[in-house]
C-alpha positions in Angstrom: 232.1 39.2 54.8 231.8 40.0 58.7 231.4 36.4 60.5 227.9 36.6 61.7 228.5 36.2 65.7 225.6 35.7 68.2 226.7 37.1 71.9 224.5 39.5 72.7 220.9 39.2 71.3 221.5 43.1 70.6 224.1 41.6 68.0 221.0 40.7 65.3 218.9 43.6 65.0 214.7 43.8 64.8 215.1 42.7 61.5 217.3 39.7 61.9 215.0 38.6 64.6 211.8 38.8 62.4 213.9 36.7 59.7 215.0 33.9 62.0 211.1 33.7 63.0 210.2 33.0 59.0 213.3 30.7 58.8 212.2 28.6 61.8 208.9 28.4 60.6 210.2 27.0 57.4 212.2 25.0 59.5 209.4 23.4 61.9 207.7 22.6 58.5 210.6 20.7 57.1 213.1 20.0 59.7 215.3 18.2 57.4 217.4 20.3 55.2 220.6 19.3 54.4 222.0 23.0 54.4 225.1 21.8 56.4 226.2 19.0 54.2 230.0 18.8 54.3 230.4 21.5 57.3 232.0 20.6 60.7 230.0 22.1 63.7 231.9 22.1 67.0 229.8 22.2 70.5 232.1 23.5 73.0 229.9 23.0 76.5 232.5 24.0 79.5 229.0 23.8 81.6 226.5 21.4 82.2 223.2 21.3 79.7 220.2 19.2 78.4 218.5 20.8 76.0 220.6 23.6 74.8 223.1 20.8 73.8 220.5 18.3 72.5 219.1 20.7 70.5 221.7 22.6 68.3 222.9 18.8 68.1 219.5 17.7 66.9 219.8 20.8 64.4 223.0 20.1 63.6 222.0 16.7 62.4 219.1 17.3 60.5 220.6 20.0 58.2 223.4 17.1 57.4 226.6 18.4 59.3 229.3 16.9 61.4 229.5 17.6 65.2 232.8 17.4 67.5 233.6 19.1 70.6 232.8 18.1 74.4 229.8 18.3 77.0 232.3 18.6 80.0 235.3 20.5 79.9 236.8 17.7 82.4 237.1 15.7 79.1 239.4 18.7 77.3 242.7 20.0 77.7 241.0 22.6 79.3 241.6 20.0 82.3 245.4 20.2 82.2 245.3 23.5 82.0 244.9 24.9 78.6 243.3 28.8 78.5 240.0 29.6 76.6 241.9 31.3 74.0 244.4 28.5 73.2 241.5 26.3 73.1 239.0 28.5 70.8 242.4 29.2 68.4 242.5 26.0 67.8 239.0 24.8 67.2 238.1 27.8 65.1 240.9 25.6 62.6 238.9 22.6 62.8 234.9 23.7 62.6 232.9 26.4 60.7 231.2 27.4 63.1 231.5 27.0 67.0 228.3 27.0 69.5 229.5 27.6 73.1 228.6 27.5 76.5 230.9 28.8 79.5 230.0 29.6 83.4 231.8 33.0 83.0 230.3 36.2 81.7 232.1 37.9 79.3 233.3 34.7 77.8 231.8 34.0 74.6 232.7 37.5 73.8 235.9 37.1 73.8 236.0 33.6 72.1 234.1 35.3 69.2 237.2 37.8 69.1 239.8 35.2 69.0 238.0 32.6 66.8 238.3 32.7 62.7 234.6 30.9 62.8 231.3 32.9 64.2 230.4 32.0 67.3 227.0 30.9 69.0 226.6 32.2 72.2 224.7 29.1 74.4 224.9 30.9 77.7 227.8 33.0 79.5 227.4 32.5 83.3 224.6 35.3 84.3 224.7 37.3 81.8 222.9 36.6 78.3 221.6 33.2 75.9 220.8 34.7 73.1 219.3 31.3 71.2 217.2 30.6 74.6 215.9 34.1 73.8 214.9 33.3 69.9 213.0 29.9 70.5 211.1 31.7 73.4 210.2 34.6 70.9 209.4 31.8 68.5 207.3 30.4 71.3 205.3 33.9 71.6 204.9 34.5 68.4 203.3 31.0 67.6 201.0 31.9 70.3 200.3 35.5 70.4 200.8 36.3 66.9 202.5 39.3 67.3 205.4 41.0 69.8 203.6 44.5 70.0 201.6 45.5 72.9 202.5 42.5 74.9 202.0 42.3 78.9 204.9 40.1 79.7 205.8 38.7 83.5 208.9 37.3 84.6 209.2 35.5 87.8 211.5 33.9 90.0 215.6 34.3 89.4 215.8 37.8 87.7 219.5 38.4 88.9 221.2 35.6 87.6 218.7 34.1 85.2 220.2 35.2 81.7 217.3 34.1 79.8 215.2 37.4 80.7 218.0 39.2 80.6 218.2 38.3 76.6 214.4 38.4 76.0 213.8 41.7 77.7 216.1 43.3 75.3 214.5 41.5 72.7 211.2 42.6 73.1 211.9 46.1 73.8 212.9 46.7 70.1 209.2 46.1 69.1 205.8 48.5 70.1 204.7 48.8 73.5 205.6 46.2 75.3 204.6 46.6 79.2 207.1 44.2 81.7 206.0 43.2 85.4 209.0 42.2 87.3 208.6 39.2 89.9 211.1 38.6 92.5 212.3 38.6 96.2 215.0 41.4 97.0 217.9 39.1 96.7 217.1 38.0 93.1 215.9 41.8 91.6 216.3 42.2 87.9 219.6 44.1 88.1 219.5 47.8 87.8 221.4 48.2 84.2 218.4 46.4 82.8 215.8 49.1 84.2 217.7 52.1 83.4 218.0 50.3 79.9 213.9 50.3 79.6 213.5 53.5 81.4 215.6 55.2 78.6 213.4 53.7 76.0 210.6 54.8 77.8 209.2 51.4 78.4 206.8 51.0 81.4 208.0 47.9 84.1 206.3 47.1 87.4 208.3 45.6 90.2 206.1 43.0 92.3 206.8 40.4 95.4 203.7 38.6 94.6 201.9 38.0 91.5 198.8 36.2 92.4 196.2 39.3 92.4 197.8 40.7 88.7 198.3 37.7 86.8 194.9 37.8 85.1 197.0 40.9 83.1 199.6 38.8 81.6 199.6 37.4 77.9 203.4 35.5 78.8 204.2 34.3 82.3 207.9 33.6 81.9 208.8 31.1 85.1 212.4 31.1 86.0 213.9 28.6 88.2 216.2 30.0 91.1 219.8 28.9 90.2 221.3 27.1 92.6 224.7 27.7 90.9 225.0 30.9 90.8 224.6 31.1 94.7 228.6 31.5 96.8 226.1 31.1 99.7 224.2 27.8 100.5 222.0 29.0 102.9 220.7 32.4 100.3 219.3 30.0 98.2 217.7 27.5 100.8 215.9 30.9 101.6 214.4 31.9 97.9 214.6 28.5 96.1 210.4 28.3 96.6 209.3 31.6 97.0 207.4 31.3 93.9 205.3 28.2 92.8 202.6 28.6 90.0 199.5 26.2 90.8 196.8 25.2 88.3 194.3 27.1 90.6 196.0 30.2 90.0 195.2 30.4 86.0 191.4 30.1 86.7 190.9 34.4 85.5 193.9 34.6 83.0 193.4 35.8 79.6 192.6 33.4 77.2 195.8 33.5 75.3 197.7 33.4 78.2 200.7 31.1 77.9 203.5 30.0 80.6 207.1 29.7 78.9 209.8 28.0 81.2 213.5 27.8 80.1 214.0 24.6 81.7 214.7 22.8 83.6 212.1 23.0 86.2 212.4 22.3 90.3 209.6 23.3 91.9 208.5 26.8 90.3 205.6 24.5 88.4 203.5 22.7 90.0 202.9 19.5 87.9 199.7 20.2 87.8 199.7 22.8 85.5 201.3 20.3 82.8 197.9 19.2 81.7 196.5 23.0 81.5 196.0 24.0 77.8 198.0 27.1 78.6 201.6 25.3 79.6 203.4 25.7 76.4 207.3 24.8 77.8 207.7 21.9 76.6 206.5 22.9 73.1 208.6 26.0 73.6 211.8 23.3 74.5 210.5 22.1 70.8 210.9 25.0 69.3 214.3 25.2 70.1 215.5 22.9 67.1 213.4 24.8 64.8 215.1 28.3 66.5 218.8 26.8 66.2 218.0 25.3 62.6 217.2 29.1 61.8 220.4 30.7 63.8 223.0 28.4 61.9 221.7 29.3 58.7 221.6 32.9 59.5 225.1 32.4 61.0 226.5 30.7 58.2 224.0 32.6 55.6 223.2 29.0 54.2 219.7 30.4 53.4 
């Protein structure tokens, strides 16, 4: 059987999206299923992470597996000098299955062609997180009830935030979905994304300020501006607060209307929008054990 790799969130089709949203839901109703009982999971994060990490561990653990790997690569050989490839080789001989996160694009691809094991895509550099993605569809669809005829903005870091990247794709596979793109000139979403929609013939709407539109929106993905990504210290003093949603801002917005935020947050939130009924992140960051419960099993077809 084909391992059952997750780089790309165009690597699981419509179908395979719609069955990890039943299996989380079965999941979120009884998180503890030993499904991995006897099965070595290795967590190989080269970057730093909160959540990501804490949740496929929490996952992990309550479907009974094993976990080894590292949460800094300063801690591997991969400090002495030992190359992704020799490194993946000889996990993939350890583990059944390897979740990874690396700061370079391109990466987990090529671990998932070296490894004997599938491989779990946590986030390579800019470019996609596939299992970010998945919990925030989880997140809509708890909400919404449905992905079709969605008016979804995303604002702040389009460029280099690779969790819109993954959920744009996502969403255009289901009906009518309408996008409004919020960012300043330096942080656009890049241009292979748009020509991507355009040749589905999805509509998208470029903006530099929201305020006036965002009684339209049934998802307000906030993004915070990644100070990482930047070569250039001063380019990101110069965006890092161009966007901050306030609680007086959601006065007009839909009644459905829910913000989603990958975490972590800086400033793009105002606290006090925590306390509005319509903050859903840190339920969304809940979801994510549910979501990852889901992927391994899908992954490992343990359900």
């Amino acid at each position: 059987m084909n391992k059952k790799d997750l780089i790309s969130i165009m690597d699981y089709s419509k179908e395979d999206y719609l069955r990890i949203m039943d299996m989380a839901a079965d999941f979120e109703e009884n998180p503890n299923q030993t499904l991995l009982e006897g099965k070595v999971v290795a967590s190989l994060f080269f970057e730093p992470s909160t959540r990501t990490r804490l949740s496929f561990e929490t996952a992990i653990s309550r479907m009974g597996g094993r976990i080894v790997g590292f949460s800094d690569s300063g801690s591997s050989s991969v400090s002495k000098g030992e190359t992704l490839h020799d490194t993946i080789r000889m996990v993939s001989q350890y583990a059944d299955l390897i979740v990874m996160r690396h700061p370079l694009e391109g990466s987990a691809r090529y671990a998932a062609e070296v490894s004997s094991v599938p491989v779990i895509n946590a986030g390579d550099g800019a470019n996609q997180h596939p299992t970010q993605t998945l919990l925030d569809m989880y997140s809509i669809l708890k909400t919404q009830k449905t992905f079709d005829n969605l008016n979804i903005f995303m604002v702040g870091d389009l460029r280099y935030g690779r969790t819109v990247h993954s959920l744009l794709m996502a969403l255009s596979q289901f009906e009518n979905p309408i996008f409004n793109f919020i960012a300043p000139e330096e942080l656009q979403m890049p241009e292979e994304y748009k020509i991507y929609l355009r040749e589905k013939g999805i509509r998208f709407f470029e903006h530099r300020e929201f305020t006036d539109i965002i009684s339209e929106a049934d998802i307000v993905y906030m993004t915070r501006v990644q100070k990482e990504r930047f070569s250039d210290p001063m380019e990101y003093e110069k965006v890092k607060n161009v966007y901050i949603l306030k609680n007086s801002m959601l006065k007009h917005t839909k009644p459905n209307m829910r913000i989603l935020h990958p975490l972590p947050r800086v400033n793009e939130i105002a606290t006090d929008v925590d306390q509005n009924e319509k903050a859903y992140y840190f339920q969304q960051a809940r979801n994510g054990v549910f979501a990852r419960e889901a992927i391994i099993s899908h992954a490992l077809n343990l359900k």
